[in-house]
DRENKE-739494 format. One record per residue (C-alpha): residue number from 1; residue in one letter; x, y, z. Coordinates in Angstrom, 3 decimals. Each point is the difference from the previous one (the first is absolute). Example, Ala and Ser with C-alpha at 12.3 -4.5 7.8 and 13.67 -1.06 7.14 Angstrom:
% residues 2
<zami><resi>1</resi><resn>a</resn><X>12.300</X><Y>-4.500</Y><Z>7.800</Z></zami>
<zami><resi>2</resi><resn>s</resn><X>1.370</X><Y>3.440</Y><Z>-0.660</Z></zami>
//
This chain:
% residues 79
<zami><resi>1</resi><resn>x</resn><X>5.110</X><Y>12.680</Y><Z>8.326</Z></zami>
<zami><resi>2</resi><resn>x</resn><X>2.117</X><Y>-2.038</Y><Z>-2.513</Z></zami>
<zami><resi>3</resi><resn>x</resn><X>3.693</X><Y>1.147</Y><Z>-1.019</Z></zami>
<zami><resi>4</resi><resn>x</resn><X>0.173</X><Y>-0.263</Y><Z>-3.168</Z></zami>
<zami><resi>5</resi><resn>x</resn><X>2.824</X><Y>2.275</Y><Z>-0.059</Z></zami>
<zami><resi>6</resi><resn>x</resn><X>2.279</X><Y>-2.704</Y><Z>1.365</Z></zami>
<zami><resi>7</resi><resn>x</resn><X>-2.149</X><Y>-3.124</Y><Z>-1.632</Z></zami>
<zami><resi>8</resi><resn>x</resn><X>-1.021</X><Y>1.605</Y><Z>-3.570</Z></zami>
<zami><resi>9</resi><resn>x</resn><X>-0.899</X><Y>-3.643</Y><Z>-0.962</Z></zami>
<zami><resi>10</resi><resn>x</resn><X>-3.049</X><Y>-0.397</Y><Z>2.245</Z></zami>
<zami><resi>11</resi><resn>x</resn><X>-1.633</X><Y>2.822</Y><Z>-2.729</Z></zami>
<zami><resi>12</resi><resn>x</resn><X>0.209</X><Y>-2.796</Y><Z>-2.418</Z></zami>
<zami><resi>13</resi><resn>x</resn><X>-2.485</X><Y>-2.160</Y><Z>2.398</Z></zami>
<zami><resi>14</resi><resn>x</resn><X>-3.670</X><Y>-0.065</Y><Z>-1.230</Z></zami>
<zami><resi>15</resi><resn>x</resn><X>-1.348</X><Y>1.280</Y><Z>3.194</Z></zami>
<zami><resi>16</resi><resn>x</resn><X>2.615</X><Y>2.939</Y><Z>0.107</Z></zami>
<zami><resi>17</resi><resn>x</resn><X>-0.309</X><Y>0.602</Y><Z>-3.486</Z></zami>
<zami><resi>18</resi><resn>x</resn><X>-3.650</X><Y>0.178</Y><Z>-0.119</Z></zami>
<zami><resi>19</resi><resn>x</resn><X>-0.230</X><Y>2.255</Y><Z>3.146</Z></zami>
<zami><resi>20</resi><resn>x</resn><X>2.961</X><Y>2.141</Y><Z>-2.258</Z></zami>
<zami><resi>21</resi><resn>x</resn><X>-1.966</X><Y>0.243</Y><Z>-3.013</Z></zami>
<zami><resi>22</resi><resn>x</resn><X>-3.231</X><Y>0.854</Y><Z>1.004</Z></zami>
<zami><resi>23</resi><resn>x</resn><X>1.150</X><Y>2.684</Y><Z>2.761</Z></zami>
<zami><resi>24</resi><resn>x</resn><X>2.191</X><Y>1.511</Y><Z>-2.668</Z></zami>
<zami><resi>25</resi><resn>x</resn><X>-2.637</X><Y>0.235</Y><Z>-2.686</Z></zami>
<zami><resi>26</resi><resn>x</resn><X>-2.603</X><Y>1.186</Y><Z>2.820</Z></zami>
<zami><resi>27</resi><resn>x</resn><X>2.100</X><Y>2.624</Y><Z>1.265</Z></zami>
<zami><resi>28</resi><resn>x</resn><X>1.600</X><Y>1.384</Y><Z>-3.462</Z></zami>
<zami><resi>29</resi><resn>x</resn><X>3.639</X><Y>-1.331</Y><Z>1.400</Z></zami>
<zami><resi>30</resi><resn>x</resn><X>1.122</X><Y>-1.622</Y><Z>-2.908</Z></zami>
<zami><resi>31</resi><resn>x</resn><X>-0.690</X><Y>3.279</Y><Z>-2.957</Z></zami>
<zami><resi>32</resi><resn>x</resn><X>-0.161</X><Y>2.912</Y><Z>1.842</Z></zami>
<zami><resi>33</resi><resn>x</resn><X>-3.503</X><Y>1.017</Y><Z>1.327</Z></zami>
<zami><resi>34</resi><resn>x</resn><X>-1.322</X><Y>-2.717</Y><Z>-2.645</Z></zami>
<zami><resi>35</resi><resn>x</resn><X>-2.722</X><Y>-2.048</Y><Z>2.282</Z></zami>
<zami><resi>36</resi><resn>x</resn><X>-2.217</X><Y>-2.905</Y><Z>-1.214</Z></zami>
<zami><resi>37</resi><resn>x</resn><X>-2.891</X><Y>1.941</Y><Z>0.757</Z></zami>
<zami><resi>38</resi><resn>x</resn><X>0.923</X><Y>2.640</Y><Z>-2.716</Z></zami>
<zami><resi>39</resi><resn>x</resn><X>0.097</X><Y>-2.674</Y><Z>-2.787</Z></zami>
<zami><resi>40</resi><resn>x</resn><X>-3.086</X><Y>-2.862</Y><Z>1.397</Z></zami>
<zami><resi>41</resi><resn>x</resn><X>-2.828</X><Y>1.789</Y><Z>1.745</Z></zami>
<zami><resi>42</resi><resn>x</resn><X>-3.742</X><Y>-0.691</Y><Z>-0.495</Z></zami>
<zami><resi>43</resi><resn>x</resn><X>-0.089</X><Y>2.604</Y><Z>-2.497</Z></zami>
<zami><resi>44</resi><resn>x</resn><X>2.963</X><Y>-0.540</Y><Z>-1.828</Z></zami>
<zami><resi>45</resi><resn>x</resn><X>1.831</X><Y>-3.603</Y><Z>-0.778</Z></zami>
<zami><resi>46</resi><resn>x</resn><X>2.802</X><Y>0.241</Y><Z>-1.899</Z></zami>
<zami><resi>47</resi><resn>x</resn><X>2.252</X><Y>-2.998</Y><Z>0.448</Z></zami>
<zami><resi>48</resi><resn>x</resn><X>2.851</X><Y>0.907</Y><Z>-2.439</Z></zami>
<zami><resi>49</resi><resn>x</resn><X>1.038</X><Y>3.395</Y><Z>2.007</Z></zami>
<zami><resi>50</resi><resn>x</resn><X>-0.378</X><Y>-1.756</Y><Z>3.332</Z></zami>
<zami><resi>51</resi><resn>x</resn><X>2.435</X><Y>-2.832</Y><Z>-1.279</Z></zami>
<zami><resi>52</resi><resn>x</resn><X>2.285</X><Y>3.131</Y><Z>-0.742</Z></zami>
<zami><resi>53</resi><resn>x</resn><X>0.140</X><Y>0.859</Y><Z>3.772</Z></zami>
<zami><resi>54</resi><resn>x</resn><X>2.045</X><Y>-3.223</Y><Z>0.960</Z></zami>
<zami><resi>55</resi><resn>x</resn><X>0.740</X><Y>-1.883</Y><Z>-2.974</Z></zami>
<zami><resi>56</resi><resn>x</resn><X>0.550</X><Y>2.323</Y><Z>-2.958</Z></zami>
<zami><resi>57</resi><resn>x</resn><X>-1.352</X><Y>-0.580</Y><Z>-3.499</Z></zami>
<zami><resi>58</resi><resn>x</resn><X>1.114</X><Y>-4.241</Y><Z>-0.325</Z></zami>
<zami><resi>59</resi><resn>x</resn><X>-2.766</X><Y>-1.348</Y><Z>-1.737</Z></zami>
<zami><resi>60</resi><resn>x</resn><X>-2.746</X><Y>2.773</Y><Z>1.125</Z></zami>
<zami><resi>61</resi><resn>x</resn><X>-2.460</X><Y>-1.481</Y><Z>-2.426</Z></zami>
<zami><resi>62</resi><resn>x</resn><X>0.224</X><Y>-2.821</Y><Z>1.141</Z></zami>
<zami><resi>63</resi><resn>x</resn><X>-0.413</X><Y>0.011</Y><Z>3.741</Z></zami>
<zami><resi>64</resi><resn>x</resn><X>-2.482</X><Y>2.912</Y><Z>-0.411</Z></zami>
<zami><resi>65</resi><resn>x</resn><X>-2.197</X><Y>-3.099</Y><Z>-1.640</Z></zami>
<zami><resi>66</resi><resn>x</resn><X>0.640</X><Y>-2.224</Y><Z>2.446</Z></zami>
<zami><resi>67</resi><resn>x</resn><X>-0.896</X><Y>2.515</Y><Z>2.953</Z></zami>
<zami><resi>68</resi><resn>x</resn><X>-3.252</X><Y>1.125</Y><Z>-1.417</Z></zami>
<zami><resi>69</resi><resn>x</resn><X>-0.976</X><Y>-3.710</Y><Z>-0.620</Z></zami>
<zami><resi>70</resi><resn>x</resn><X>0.909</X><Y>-0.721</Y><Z>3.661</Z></zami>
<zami><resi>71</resi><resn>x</resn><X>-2.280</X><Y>3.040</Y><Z>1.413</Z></zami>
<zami><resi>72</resi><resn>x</resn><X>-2.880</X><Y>-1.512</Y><Z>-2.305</Z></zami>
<zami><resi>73</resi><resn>x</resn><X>0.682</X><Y>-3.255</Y><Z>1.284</Z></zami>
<zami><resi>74</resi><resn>x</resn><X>-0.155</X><Y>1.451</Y><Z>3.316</Z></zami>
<zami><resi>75</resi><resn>x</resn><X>-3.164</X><Y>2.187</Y><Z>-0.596</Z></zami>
<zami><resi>76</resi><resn>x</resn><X>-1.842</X><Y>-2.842</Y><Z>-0.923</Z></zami>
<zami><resi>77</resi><resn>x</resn><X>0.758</X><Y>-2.427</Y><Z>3.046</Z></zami>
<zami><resi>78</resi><resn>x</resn><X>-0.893</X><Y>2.973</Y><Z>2.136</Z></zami>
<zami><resi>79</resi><resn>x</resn><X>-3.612</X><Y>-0.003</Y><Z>-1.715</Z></zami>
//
């Protein structure tokens, strides 16, 4: 229900952007048919070709560290 045909700028707000992202990633929008669940699954976790899906190869090494110390972090609060 928002225009963001008219306002483009709202995109750039966290909530809009967030919603954006993660629907886009989710539903293979932004790399055609590529979903989130292709590339992170319990089976398979593979943080560099999910960062491709969105946000290309910038520092894949990088953020691929970050994200798997984030799920471990994340992993252990659960337990």
């Amino acid at each position: 229900g928002i225009d963001f045909t008219n306002n483009p700028d709202l995109a750039l707000e966290l909530e809009y952007a967030t919603r954006i992202m993660i629907g886009g990633m989710k539903g293979g929008v932004f790399k055609a048919g590529e979903t989130l669940a292709a590339h992170l699954s319990p089976g398979n976790k593979n943080y560099v070709t999910a960062r491709r899906i969105i946000n290309g190869t910038d520092k894949k090494n990088v953020i691929a560290f970050y994200a798997q110390k984030f799920e471990n972090l994340l992993e252990r609060i659960k337990n």
